[in-house]
CHARMM-style PDB file with segment names, atoms N, HN, CA, C and O in Angstrom:
ATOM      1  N   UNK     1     -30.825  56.596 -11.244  1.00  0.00      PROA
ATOM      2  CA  UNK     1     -31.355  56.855 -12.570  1.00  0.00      PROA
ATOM      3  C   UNK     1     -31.516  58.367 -12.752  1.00  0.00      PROA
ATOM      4  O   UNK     1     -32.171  59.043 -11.959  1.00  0.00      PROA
ATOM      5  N   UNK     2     -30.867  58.898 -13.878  1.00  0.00      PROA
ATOM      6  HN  UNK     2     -30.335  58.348 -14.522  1.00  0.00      PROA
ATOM      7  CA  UNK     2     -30.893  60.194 -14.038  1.00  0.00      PROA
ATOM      8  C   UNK     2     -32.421  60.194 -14.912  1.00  0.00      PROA
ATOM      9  O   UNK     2     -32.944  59.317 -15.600  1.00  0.00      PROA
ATOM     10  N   UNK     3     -32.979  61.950 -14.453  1.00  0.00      PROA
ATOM     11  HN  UNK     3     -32.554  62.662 -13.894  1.00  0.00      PROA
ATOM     12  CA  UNK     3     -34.178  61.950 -15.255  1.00  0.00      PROA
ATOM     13  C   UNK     3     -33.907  63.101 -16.038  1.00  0.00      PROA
ATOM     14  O   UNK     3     -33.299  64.103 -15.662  1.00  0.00      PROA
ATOM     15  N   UNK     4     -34.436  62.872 -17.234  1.00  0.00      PROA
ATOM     16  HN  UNK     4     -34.930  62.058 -17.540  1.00  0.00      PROA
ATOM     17  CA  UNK     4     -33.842  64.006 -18.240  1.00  0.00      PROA
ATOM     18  C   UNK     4     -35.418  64.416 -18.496  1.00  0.00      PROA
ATOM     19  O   UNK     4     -36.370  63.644 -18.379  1.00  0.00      PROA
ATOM     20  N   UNK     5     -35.494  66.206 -18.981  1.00  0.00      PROA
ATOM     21  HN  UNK     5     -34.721  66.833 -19.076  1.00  0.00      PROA
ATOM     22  CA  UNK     5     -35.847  66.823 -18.893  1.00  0.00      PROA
ATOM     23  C   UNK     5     -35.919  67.678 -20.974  1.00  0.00      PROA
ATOM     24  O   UNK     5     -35.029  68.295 -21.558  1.00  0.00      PROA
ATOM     25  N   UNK     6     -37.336  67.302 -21.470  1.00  0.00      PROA
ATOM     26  HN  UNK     6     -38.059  66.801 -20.995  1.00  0.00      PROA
ATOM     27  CA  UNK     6     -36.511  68.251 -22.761  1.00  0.00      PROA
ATOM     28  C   UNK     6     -37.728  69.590 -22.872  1.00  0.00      PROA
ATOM     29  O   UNK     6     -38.938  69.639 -22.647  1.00  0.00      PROA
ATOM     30  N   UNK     7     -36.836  70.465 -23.276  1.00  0.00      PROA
ATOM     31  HN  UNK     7     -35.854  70.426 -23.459  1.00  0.00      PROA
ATOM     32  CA  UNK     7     -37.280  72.003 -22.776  1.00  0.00      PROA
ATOM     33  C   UNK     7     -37.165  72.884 -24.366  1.00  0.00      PROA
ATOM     34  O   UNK     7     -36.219  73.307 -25.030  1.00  0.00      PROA
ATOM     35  N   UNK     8     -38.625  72.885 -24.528  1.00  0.00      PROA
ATOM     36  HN  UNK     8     -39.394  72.541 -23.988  1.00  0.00      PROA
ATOM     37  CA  UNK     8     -38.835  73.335 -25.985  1.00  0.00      PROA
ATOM     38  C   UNK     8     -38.593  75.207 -25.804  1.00  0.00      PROA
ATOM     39  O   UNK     8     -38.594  75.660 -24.660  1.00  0.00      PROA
ATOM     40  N   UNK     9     -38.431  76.011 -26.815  1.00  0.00      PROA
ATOM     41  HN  UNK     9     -38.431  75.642 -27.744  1.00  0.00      PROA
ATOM     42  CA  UNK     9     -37.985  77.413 -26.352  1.00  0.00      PROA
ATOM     43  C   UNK     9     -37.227  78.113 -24.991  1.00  0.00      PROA
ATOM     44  O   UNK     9     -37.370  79.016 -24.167  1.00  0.00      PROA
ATOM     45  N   UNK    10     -36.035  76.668 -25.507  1.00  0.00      PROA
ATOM     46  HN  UNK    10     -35.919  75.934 -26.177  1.00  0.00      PROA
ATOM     47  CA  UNK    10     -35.155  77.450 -24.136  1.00  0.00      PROA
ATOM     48  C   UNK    10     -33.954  78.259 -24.795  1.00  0.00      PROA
ATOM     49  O   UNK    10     -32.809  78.337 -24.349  1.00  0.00      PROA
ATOM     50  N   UNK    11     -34.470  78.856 -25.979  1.00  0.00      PROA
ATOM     51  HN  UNK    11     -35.400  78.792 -26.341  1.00  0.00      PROA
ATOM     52  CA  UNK    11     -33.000  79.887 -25.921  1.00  0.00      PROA
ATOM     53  C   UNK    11     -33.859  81.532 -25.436  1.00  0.00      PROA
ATOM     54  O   UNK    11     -33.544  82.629 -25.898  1.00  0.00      PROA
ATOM     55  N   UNK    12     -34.495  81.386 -24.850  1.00  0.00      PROA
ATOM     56  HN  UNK    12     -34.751  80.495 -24.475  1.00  0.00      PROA
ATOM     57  CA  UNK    12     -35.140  82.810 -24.417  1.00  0.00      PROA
ATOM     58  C   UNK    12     -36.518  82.221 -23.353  1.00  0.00      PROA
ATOM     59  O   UNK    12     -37.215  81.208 -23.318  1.00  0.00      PROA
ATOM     60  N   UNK    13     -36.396  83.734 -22.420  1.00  0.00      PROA
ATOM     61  HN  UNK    13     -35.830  84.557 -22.448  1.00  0.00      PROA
ATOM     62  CA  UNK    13     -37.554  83.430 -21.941  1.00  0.00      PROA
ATOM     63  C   UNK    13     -38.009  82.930 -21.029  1.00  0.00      PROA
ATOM     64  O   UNK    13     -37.077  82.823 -20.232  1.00  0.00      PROA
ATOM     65  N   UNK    14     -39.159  82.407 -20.468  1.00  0.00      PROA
ATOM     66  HN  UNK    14     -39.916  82.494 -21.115  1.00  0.00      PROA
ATOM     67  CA  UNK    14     -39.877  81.075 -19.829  1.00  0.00      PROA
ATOM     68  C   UNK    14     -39.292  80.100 -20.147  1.00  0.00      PROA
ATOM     69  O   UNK    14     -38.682  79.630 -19.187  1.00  0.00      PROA
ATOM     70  N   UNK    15     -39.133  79.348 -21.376  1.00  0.00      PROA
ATOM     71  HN  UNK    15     -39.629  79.730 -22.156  1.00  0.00      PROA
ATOM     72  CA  UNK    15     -38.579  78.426 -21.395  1.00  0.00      PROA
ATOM     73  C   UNK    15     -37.049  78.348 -20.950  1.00  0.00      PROA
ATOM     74  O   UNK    15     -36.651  77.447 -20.211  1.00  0.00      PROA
ATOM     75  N   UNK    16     -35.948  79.677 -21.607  1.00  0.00      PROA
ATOM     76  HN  UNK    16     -36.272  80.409 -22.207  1.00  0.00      PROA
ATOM     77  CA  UNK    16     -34.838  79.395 -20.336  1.00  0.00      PROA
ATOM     78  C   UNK    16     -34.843  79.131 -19.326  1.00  0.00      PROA
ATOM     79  O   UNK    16     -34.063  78.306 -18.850  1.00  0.00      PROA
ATOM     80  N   UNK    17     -35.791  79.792 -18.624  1.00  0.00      PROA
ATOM     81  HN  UNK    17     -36.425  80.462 -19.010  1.00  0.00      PROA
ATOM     82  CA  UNK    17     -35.721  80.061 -17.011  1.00  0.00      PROA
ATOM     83  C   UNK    17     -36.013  78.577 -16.793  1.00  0.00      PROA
ATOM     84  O   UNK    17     -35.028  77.993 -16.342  1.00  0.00      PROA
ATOM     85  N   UNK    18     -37.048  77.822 -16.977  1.00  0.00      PROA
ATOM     86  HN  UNK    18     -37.848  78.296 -17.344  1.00  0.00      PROA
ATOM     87  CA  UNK    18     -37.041  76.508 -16.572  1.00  0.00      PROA
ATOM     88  C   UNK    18     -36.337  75.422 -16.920  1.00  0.00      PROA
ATOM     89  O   UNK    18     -36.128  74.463 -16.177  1.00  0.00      PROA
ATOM     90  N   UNK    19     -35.861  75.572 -18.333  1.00  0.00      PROA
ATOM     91  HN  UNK    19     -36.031  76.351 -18.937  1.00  0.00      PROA
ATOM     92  CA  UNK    19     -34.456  74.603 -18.269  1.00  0.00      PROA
ATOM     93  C   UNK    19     -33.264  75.016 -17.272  1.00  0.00      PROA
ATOM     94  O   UNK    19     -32.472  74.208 -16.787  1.00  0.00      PROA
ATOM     95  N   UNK    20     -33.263  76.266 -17.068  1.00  0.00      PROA
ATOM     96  HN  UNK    20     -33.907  76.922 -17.462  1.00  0.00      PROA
ATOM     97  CA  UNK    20     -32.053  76.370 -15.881  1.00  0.00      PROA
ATOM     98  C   UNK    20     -32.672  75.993 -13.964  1.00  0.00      PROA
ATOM     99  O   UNK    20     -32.117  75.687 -12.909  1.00  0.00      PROA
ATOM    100  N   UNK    21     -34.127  76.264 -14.439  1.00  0.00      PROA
ATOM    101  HN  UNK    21     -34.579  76.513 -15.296  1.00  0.00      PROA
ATOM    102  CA  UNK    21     -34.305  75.592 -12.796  1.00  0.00      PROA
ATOM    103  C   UNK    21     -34.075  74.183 -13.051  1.00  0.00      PROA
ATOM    104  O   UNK    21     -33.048  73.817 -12.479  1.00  0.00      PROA
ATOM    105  N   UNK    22     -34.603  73.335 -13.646  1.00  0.00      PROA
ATOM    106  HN  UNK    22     -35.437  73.633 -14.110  1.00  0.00      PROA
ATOM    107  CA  UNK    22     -34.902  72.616 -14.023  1.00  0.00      PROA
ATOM    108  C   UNK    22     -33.263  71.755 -13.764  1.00  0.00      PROA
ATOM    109  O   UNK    22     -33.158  70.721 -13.104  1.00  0.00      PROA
ATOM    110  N   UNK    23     -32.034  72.509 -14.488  1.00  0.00      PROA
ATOM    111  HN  UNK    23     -32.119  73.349 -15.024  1.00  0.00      PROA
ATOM    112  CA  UNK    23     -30.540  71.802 -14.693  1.00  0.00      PROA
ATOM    113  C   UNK    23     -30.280  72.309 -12.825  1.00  0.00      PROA
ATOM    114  O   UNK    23     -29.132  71.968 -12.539  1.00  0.00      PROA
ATOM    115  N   UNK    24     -30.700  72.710 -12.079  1.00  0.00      PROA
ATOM    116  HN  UNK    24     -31.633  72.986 -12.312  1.00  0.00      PROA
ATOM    117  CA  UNK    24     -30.379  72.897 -11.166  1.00  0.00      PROA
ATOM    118  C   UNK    24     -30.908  72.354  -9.776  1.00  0.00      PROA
ATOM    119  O   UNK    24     -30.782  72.836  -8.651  1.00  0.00      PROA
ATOM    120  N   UNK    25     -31.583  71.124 -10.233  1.00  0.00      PROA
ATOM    121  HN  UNK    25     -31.685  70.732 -11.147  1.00  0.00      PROA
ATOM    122  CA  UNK    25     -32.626  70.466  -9.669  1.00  0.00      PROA
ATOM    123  C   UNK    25     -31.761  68.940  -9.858  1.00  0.00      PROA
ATOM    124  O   UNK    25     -32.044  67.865  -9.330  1.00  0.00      PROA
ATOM    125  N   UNK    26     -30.654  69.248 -10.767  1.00  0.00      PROA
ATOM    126  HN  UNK    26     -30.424  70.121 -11.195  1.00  0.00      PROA
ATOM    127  CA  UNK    26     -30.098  67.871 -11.166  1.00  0.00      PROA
ATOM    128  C   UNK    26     -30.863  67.169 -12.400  1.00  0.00      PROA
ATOM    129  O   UNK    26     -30.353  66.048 -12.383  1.00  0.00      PROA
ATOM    130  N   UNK    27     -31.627  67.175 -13.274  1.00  0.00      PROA
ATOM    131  HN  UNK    27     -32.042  68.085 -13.288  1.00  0.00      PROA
ATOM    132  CA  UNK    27     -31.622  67.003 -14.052  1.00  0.00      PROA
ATOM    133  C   UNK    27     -31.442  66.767 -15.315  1.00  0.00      PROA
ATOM    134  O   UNK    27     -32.467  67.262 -15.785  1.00  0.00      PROA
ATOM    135  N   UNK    28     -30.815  66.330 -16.242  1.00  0.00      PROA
ATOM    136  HN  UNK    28     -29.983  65.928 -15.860  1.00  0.00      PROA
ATOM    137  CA  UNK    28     -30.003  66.584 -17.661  1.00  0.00      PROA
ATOM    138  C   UNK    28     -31.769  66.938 -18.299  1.00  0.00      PROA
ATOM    139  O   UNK    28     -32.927  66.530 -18.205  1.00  0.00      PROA
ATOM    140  N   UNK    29     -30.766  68.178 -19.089  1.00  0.00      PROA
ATOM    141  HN  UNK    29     -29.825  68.510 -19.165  1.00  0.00      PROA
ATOM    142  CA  UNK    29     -31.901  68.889 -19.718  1.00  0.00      PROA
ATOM    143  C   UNK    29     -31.746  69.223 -21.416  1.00  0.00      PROA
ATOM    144  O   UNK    29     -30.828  69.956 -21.783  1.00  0.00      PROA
ATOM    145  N   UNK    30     -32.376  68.836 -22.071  1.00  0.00      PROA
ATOM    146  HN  UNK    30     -33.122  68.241 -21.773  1.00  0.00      PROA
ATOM    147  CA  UNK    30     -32.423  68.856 -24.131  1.00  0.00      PROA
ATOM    148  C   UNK    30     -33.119  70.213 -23.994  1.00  0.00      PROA
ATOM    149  O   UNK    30     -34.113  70.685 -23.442  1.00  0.00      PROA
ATOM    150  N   UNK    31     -32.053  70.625 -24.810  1.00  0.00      PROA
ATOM    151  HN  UNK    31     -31.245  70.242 -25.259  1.00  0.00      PROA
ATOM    152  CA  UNK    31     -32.886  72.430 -24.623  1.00  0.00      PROA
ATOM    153  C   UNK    31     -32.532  72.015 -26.413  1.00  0.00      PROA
ATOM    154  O   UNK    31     -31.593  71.590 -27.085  1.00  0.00      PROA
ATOM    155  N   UNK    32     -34.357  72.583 -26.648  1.00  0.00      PROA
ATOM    156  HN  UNK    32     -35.120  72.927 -26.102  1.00  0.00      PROA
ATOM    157  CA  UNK    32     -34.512  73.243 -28.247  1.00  0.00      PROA
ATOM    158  C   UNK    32     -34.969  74.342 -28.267  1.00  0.00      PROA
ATOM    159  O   UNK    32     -35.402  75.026 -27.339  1.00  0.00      PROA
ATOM    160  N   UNK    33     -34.864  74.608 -29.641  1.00  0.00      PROA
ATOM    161  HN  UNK    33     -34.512  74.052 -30.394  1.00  0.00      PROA
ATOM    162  CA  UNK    33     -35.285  76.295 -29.737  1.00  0.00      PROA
ATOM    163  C   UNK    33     -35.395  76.324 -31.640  1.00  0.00      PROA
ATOM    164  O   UNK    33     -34.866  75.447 -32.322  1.00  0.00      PROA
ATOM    165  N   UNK    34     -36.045  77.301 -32.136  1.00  0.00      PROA
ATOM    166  HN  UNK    34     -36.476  78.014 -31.583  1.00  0.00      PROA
ATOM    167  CA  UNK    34     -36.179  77.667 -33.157  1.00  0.00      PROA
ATOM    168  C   UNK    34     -35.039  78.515 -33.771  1.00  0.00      PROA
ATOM    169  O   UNK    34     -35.017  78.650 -34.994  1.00  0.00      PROA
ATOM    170  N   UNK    35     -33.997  79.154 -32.923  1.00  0.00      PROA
ATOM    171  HN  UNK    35     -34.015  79.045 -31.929  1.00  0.00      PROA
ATOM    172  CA  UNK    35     -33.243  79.764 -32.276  1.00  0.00      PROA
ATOM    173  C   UNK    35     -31.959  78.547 -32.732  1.00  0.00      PROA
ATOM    174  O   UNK    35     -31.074  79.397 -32.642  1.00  0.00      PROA
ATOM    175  N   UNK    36     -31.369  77.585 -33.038  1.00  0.00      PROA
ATOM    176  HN  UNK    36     -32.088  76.894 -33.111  1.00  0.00      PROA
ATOM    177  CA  UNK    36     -30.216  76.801 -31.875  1.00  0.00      PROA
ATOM    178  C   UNK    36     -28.997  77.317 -31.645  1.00  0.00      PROA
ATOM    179  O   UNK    36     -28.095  76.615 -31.188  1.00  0.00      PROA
ATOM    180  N   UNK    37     -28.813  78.775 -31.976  1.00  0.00      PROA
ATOM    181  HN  UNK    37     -29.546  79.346 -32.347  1.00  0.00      PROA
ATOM    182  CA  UNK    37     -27.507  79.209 -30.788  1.00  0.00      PROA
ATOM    183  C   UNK    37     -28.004  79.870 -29.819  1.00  0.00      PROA
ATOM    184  O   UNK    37     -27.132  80.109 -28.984  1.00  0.00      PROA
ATOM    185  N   UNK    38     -29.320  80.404 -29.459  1.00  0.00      PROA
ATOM    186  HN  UNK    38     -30.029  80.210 -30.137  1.00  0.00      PROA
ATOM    187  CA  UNK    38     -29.699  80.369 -28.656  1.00  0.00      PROA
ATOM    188  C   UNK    38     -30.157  79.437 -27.389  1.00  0.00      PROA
ATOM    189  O   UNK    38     -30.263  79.662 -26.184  1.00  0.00      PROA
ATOM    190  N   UNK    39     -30.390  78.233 -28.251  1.00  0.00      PROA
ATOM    191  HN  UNK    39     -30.303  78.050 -29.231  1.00  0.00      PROA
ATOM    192  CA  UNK    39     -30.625  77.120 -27.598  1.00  0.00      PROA
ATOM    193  C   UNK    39     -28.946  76.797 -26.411  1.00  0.00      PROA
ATOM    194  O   UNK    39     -28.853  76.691 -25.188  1.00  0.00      PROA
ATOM    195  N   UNK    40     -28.110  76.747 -27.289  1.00  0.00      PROA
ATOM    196  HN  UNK    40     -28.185  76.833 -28.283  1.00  0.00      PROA
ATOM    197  CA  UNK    40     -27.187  76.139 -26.924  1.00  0.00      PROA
ATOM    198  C   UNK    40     -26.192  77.304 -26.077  1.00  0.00      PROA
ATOM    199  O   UNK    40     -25.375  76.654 -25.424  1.00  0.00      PROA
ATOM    200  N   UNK    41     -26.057  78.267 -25.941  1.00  0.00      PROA
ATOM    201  HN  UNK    41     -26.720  78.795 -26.472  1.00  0.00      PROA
ATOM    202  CA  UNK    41     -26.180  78.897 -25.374  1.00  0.00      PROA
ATOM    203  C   UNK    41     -26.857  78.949 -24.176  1.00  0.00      PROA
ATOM    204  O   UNK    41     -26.192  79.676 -23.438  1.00  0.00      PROA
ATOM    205  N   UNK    42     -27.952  78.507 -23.539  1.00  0.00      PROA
ATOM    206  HN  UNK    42     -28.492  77.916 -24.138  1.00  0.00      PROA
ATOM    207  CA  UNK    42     -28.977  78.526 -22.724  1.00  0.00      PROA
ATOM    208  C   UNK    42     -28.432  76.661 -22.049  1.00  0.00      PROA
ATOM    209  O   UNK    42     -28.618  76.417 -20.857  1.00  0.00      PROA
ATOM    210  N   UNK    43     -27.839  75.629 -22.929  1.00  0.00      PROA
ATOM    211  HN  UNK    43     -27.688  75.827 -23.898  1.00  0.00      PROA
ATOM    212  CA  UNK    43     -27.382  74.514 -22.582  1.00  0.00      PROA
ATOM    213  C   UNK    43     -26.150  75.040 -21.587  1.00  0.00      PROA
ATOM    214  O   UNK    43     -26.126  74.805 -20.379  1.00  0.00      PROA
ATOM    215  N   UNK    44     -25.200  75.743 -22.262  1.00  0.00      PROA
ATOM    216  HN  UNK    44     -25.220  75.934 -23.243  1.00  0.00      PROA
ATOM    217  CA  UNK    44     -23.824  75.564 -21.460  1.00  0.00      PROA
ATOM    218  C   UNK    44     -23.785  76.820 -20.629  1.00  0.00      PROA
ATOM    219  OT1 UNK    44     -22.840  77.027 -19.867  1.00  0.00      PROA
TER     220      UNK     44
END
């Protein structure tokens, strides 16, 4: 069972940094942002 992870202000920041620990932990991670090319950006 995959555990997904959703990560509010991940196109900058604290919140990047932990959606990328976070995707690197194996996790699928919903990155939002106020931002969303930042967001998505910070996804791929």
């Amino acid at each position: 069972m995959t555990s997904i992870a959703v990560v509010t202000g991940a196109g900058r920041g604290l919140g990047r940094l932990i959606a990328e620990r976070l995707a690197a932990r194996g996790l699928a991670v919903l990155c939002t942002d106020i931002d969303g090319d930042a967001a998505a950006a910070t996804a791929t």
